[in-house]
N, C-alpha and C positions, 0 to 999 in steps of 0.2 A: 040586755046585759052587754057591758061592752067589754069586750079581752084583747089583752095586748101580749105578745110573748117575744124574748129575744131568745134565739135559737142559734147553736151553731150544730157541729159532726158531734157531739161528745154528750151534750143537755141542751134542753127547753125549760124554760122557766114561764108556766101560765098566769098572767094574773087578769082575774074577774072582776069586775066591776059592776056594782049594781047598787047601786041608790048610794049607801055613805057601807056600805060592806065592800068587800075585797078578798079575797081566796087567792094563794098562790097555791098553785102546785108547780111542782118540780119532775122532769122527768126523764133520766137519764137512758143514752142509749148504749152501753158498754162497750162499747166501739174500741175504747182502749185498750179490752181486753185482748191478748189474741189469743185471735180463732187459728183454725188449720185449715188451711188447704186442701180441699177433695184430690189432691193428684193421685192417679191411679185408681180413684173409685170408681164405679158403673162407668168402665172402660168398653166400647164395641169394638175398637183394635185387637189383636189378636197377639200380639207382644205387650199390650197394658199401657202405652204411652198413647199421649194424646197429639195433635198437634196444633193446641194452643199453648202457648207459655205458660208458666208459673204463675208472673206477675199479671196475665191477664185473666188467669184462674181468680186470682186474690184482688184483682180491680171488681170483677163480676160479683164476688163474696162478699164486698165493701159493700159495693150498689145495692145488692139486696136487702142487706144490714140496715142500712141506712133507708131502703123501701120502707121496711119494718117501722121502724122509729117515724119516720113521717105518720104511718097509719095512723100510728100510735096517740102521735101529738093530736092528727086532723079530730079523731073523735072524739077528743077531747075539747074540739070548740065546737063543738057539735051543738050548741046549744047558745053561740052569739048570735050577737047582733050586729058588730061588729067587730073587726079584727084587725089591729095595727100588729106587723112584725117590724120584729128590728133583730141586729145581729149582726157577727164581721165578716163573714165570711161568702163565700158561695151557698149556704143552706137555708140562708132565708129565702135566697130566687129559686133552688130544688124546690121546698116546702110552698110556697107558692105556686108555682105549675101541679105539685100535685093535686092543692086546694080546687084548682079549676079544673079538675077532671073529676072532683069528690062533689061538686054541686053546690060550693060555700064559694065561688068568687067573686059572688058578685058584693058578697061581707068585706072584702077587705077594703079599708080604708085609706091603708098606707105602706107602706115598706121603705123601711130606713136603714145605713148603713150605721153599725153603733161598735164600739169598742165591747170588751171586757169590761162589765160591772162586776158590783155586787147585787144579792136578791134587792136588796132595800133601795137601789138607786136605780133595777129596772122598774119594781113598782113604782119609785117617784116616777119617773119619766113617762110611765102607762097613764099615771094619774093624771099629769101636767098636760100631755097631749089631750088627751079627753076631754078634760077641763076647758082647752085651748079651742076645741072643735066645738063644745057646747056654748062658749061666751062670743063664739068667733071669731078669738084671739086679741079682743081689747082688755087688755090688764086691768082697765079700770072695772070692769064686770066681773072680774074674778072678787070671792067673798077671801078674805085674809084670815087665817086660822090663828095667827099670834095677833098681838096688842101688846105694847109696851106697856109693862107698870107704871100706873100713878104712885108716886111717892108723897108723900106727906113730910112737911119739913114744920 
């Protein structure tokens, strides 16, 4: 089965591929949401202040956040054969290093740098890539899903 996902900090969009079927899942990581700040939690200082900053409290909380969601996505390909990412950001190279420390890297096929879609235009492009690696990229091997109407006059 071959899955391709474009990923950024926010969603994963999975799509599967297997013979003429196709599965998306969708997998958001609420990242948007805000969380809070442990400050002043499980403090061993003796006045309750720590001495890391705020913002590096809330960089650490991110990273973890964001560990999560990777997990998340990985076992969810748990079961390719291959694996093209795509995405705009820095989270499809995070989401790849995690891959290779999960025992799926030697799956990946590709990783691309992709704007902002929609669901319907990452699957075209999961599909087209696929496609492009099974014909070897001669167009003429590609089979054409339309045909022009014959008209009768």
């Amino acid at each position: 089965m071959n899955t391709g996902l474009w990923i950024d900090h926010s969603r994963a969009v999975i799509v599967s591929i297997s013979g003429k079927k196709e599965k998306v899942v969708i997998l958001e990581s609420e990242i948007n949401r805000h969380f809070r700040s442990p400050t002043g939690k499980n403090d061993s200082s003796p006045n309750g202040r720590r001495n890391v900053t705020p913002g590096d409290i809330q960089d650490r909380g991110f990273a973890e956040h964001m560990s999560a969601f990777y997990n998340k996505v990985i076992s969810s390909l748990r079961g390719a054969g291959a694996i093209y990412i795509l995405g705009p950001g820095e989270s499809k190279g995070e989401l790849a290093k995690k891959i290779q420390n999960s025992g799926l890297s030697g799956k990946v096929v590709g990783i691309e740098t992709a704007d902002k879609m929609t669901d319907h235009q990452i699957a075209a492009k999961i599909r087209k890539y696929f496609r492009e690696q099974e014909t070897g990229g001669d167009p003429k091997n590609v089979k054409r899903r339309y045909t022009k109407p014959r008209y009768r006059s």
